[in-house]
Backbone bond lengths (Angstrom), bond angles and torsions (degrees), N, CA, C in turn:
res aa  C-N    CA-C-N  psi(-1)  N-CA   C-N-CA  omega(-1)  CA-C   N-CA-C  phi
1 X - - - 1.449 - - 1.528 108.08 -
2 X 1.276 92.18 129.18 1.937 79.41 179.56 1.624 109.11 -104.25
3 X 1.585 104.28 -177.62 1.867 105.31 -152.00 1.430 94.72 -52.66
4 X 1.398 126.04 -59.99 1.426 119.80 -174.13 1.283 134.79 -67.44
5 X 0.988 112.79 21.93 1.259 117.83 173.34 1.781 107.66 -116.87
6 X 1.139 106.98 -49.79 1.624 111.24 149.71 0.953 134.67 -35.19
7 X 1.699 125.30 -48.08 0.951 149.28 152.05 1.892 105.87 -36.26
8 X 1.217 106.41 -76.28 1.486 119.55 -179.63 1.621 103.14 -50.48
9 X 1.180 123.91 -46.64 1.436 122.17 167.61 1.403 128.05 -49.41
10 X 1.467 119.49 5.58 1.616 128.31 -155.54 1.548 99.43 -121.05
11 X 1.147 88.82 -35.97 2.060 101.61 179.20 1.505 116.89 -62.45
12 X 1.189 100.03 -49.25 1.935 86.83 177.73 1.772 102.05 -69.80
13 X 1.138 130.84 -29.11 1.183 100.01 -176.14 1.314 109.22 -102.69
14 X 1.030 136.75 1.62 1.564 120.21 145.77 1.337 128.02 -66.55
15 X 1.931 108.35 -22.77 1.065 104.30 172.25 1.714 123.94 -77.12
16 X 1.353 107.79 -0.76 1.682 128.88 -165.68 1.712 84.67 -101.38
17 X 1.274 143.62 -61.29 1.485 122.61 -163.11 1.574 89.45 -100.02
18 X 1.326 147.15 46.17 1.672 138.55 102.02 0.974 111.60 -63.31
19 X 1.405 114.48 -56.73 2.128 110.87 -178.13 1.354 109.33 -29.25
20 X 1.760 101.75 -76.33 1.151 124.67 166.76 1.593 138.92 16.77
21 X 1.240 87.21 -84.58 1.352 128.84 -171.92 1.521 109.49 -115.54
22 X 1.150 140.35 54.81 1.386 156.94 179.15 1.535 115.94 -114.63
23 X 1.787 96.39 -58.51 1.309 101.02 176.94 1.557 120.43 -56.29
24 X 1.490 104.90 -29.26 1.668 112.44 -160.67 1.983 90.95 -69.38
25 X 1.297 108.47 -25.49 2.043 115.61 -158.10 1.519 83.30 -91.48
26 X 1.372 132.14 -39.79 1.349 113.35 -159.43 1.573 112.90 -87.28
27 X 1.596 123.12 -13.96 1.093 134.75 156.54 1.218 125.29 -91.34
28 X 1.306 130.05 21.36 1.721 125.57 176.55 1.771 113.69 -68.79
29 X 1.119 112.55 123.98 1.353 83.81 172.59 1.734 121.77 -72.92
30 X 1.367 101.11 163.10 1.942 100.80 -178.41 1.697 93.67 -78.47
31 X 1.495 90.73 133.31 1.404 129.97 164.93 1.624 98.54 -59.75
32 X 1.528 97.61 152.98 1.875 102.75 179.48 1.544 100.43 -83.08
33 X 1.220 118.32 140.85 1.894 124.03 177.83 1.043 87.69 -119.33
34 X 1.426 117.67 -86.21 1.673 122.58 -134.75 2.115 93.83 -139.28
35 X 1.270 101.70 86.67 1.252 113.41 -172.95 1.204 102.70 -82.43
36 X 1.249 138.61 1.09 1.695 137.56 -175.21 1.938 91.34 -98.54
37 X 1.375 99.54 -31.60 1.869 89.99 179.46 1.740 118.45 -86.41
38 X 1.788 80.70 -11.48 1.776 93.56 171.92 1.495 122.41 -71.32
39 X 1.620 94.08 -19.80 1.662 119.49 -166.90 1.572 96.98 -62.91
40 X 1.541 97.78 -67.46 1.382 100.11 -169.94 1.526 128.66 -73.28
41 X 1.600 120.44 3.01 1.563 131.19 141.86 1.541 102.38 -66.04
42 X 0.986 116.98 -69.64 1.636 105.80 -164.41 1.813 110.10 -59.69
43 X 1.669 134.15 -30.74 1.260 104.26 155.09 1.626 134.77 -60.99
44 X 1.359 107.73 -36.58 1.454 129.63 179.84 1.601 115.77 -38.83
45 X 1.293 89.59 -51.80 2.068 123.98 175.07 1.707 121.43 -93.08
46 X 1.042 87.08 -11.49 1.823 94.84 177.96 1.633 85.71 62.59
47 X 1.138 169.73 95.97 1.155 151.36 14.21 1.025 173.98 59.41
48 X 1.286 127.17 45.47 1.609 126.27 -163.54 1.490 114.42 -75.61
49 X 1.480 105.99 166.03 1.441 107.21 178.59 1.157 101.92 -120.47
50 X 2.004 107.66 137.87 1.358 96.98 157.78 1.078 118.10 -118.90
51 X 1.666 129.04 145.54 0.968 145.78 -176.77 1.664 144.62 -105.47
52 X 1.061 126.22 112.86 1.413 122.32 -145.53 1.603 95.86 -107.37
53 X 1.144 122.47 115.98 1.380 120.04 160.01 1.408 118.95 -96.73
54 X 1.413 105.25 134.89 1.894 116.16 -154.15 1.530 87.01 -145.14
55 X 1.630 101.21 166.44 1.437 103.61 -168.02 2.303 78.18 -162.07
56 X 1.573 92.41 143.43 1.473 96.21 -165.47 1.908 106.28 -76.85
57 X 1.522 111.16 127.63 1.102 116.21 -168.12 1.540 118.88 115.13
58 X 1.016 119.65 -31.33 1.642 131.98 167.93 1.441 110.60 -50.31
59 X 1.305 110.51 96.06 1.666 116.14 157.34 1.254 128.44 -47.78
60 X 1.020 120.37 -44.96 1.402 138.17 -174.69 1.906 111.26 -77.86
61 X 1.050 108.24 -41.90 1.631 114.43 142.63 1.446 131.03 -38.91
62 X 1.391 88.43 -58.39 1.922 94.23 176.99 1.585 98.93 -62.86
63 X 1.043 121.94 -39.65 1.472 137.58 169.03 0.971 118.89 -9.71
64 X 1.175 108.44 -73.24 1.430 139.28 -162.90 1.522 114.08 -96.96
65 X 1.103 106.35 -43.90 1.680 100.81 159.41 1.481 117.59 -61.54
66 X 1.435 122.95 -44.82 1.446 105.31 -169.83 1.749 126.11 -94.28
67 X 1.581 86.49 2.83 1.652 107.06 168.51 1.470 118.02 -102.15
68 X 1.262 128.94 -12.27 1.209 129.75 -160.27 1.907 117.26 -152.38
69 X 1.205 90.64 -53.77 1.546 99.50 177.61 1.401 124.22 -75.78
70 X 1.558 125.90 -51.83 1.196 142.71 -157.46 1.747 92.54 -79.91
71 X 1.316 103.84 -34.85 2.138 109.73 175.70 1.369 97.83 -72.59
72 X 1.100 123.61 -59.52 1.641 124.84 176.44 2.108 113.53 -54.12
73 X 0.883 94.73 -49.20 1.959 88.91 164.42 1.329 125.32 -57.88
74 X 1.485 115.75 -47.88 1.503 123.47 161.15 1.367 130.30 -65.30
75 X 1.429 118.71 -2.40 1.253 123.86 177.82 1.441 113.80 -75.89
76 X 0.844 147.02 108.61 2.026 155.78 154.71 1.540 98.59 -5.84
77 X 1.910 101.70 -66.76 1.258 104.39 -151.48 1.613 100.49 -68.58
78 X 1.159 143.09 -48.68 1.448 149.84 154.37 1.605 125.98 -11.77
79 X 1.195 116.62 -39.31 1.841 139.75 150.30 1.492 88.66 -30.78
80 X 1.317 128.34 -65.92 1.560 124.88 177.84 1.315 149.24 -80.46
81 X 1.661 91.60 10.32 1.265 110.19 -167.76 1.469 117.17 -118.71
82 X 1.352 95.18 -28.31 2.083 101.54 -168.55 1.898 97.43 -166.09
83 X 1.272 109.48 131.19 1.548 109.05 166.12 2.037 90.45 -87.14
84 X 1.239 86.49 162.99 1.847 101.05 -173.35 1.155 79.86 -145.49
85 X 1.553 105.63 140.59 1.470 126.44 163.19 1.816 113.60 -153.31
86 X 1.219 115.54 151.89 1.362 110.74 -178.32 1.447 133.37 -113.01
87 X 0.979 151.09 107.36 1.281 165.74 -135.08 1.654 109.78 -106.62
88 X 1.264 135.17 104.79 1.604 113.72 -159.03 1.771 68.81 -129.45
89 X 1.609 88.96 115.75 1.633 107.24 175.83 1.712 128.22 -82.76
90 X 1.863 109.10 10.86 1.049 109.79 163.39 1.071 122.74 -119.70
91 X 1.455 115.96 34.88 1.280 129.15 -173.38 1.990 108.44 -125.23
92 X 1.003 106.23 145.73 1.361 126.15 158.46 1.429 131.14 -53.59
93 X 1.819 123.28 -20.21 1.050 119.84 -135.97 1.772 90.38 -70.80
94 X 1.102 88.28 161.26 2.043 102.75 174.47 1.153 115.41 -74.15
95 X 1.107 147.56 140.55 1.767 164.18 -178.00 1.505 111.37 -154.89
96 X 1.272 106.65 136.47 0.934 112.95 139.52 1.597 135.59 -78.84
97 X 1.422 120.42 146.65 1.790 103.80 -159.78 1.594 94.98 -105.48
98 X 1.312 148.65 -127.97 1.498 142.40 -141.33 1.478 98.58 -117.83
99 X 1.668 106.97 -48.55 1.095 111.82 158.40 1.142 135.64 -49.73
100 X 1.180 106.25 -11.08 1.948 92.27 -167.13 1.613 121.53 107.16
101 X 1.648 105.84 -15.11 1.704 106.08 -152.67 1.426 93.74 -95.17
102 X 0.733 117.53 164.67 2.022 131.06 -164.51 1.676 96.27 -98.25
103 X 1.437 122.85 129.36 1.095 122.04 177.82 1.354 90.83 -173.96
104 X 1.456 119.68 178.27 1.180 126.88 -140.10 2.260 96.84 -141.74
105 X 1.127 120.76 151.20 1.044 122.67 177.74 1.444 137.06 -41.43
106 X 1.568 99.34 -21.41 1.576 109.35 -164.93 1.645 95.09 -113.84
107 X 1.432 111.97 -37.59 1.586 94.93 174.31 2.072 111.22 -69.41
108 X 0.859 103.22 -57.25 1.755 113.43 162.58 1.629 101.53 -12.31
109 X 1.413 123.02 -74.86 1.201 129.03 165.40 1.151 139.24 -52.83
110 X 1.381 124.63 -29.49 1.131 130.85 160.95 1.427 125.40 -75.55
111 X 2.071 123.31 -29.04 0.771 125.17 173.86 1.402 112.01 -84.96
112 X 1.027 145.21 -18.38 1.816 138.69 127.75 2.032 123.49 -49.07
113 X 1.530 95.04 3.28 1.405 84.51 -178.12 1.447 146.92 28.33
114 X 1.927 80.85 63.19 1.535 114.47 -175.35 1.419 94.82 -102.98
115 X 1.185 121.06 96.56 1.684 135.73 175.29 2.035 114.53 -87.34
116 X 0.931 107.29 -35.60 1.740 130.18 -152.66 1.530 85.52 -125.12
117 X 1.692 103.24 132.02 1.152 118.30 154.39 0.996 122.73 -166.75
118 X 1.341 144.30 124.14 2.353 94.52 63.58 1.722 84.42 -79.95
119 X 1.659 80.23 142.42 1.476 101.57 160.47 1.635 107.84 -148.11
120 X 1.032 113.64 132.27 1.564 138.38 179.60 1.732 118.51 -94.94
121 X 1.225 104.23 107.84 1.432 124.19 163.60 1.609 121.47 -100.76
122 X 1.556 126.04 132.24 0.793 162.64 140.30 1.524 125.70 -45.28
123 X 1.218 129.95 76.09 1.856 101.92 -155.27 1.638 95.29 -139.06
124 X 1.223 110.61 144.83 1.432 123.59 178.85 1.371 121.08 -76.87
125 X 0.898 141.78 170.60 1.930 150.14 169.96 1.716 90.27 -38.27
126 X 1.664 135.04 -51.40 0.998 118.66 -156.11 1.683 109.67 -98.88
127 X 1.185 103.58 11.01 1.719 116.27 171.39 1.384 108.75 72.39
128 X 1.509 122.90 33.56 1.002 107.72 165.53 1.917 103.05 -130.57
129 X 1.420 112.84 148.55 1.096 134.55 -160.06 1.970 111.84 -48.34
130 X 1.238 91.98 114.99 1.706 86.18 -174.77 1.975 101.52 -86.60
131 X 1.514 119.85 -14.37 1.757 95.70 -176.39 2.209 66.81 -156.90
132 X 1.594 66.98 174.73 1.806 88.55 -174.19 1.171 107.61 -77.38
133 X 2.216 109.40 157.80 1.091 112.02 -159.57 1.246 105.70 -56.71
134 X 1.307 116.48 -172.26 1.483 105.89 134.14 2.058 98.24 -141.21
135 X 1.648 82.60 128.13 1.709 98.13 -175.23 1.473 106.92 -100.74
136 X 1.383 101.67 138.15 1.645 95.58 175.16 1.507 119.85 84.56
137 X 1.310 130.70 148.11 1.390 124.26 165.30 1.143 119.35 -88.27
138 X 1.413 118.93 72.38 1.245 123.25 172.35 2.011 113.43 -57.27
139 X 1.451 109.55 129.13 1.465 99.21 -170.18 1.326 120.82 57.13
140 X 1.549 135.18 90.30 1.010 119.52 169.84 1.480 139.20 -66.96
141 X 1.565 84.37 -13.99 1.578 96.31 -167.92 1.829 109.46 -86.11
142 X 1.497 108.20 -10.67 1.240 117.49 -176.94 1.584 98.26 -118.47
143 X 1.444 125.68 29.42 1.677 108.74 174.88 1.187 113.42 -82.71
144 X 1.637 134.65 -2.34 1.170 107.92 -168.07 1.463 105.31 -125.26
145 X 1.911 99.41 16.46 1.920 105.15 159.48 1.342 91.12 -56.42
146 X 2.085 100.86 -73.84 1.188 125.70 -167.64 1.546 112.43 -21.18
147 X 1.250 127.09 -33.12 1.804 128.76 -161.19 1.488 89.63 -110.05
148 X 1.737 147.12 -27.36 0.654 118.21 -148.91 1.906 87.56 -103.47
149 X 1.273 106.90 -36.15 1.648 111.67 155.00 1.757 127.91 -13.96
150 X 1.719 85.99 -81.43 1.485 106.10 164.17 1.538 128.84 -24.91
151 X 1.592 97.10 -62.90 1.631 119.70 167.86 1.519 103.68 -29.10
152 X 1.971 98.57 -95.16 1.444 99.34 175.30 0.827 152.22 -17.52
153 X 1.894 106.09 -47.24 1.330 105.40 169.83 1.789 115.55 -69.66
154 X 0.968 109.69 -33.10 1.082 97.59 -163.41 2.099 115.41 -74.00
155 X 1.470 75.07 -20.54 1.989 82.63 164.24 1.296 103.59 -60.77
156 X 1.419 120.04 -42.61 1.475 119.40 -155.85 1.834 102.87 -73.97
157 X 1.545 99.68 -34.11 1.750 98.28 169.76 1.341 125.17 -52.85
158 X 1.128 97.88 -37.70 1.444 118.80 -160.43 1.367 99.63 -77.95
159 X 1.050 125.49 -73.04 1.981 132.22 168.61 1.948 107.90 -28.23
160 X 1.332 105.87 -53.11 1.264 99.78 177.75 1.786 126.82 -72.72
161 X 1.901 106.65 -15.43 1.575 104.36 -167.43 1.515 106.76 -113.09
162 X 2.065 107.55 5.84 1.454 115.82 -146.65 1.914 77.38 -116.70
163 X 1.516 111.56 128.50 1.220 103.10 163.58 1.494 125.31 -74.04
């Protein structure tokens, strides 16, 4: 076989694990970066954020993202309803937190004493929790009242504390 043809032999199957593996990239939810620029979308939009704290290896995470969350991120109508971002609390990655201050994913989580997950936060422009967590998939068959609940309420906080 010569190089180019080998070469040409490499393309369909790279083009088979893009197919693949597309859906998994086009549904990730966004990771938390810069939650102080998130701040000022969620006043702008009246806005809550929800927040998923995940840690790598958690079944019950994948869980919940690919039953509930990752459908809820891809939704259009949802853009208007809730920013979602994800927090993976055994990681390092860098963030900025509401304030502005530079910190990293796992201290963020730990200094809210998010131990257990998946756990779901609710949080306003000023990063602090508008309705209770909810840890764990309690009921699977009812997790995505439970998240879609959460949401609401927390619109409903927000409308009443947001001038």
């Amino acid at each position: 076989m010569t190089r180019n043809s080998r070469r040409g032999a490499c393309w369909p199957r790279l083009l088979v694990a893009a197919i693949l593996t597309w859906p998994l990239l086009a549904f990730a939810l966004p990771p938390a970066e810069d939650m102080a620029a998130d701040a000022v979308q969620m006043r702008e939009q009246k806005l809550p954020m929800l927040v998923l704290y995940s840690r790598a290896g958690c079944e019950w995470c994948e869980r919940a993202r690919q039953l509930v969350l990752e459908p809820l991120a891809a939704d259009p109508a949802s853009a208007g309803r809730v920013l979602i971002r994800q927090i993976d609390i055994d990681r390092r990655t860098a963030i900025a937190d509401f304030s502005g201050k530079a910190t990293n994913h796992k201290d963020f989580a730990s200094q809210r004493k998010i131990r257990l997950t998946p756990t779901l936060e609710v949080l306003g422009p000023d990063g602090k929790p508008l309705t209770e967590a909810i840890v764990g998939v309690r009921l699977p068959d009812f997790y995505a009242t439970y998240v879609d609940r959460a949401i609401d309420a927390g619109r409903d906080r927000m409308r009443e504390t947001t001038p």
